[in-house]
C-alpha positions as CSV (number, residue, x, y, z in Angstrom):
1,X,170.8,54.0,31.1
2,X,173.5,56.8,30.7
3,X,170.8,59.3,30.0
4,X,169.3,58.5,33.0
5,X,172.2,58.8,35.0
6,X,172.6,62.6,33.9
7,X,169.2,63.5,34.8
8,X,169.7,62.1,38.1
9,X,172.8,64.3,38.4
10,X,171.0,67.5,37.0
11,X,168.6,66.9,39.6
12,X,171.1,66.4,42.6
13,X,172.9,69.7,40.6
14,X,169.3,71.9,40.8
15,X,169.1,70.4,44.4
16,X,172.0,72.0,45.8
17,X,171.8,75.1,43.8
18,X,168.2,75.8,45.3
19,X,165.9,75.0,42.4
20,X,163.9,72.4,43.9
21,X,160.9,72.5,41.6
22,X,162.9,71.9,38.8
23,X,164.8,68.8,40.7
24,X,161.3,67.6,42.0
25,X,160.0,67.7,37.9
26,X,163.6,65.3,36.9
27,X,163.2,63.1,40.0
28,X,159.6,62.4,39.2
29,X,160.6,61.4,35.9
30,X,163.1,59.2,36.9
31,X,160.7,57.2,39.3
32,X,158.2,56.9,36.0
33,X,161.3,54.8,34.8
34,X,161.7,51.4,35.9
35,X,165.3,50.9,37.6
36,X,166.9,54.2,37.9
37,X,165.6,55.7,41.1
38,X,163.7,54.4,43.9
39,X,161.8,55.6,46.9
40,X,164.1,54.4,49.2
41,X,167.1,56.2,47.6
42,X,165.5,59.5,47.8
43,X,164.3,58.4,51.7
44,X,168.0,57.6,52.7
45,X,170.3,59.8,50.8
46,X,171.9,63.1,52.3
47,X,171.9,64.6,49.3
48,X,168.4,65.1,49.0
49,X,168.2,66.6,52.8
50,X,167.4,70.1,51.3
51,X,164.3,68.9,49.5
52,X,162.8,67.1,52.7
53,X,160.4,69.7,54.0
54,X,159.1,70.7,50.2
55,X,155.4,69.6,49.8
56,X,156.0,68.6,46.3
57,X,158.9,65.9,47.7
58,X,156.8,65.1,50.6
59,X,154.1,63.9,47.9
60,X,156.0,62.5,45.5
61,X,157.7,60.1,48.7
62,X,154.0,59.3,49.1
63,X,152.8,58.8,45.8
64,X,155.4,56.0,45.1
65,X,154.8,54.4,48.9
C-alpha cells in the first residue's frame, strides 16, 4: 500500500503546483484500486479545492457516484 500512498501525494503535490491533468490521471488511478481513495475523500477534502471546477474532476466525481 506504500506505493499507493506516494501517488496519492504526487497527486496532492501536481495539485497545488497547478498541473491538474496530471493529478486528475494519478487520482483516477487510485480509485481503479480498491481501498486507497474514495469519492468521498476527494468530495470533502480542502486539498483538492483547486481541482473543483475542472471538467475532468467534475467527471471523474461522477463516474465513481
Amino acid at each position: 500500500m506504500g506505493g499507493f500512498a506516494r501517488i496519492g501525494e504526487l497527486a496532492r503535490i501536481l495539485t497545488m503546483t497547478g498541473q491538474h491533468d496530471a493529478a486528475i490521471d494519478r487520482l483516477e488511478f487510485l480509485l481503479s484500486v480498491p481501498g486507497f481513495m474514495s469519492i468521498a475523500q476527494l468530495r470533502r477534502s480542502p486539498e483538492w479545492d483547486p481541482l473543483r471546477s475542472h471538467p475532468r474532476f467534475q467527471a471523474l466525481l461522477n463516474k465513481y457516484e
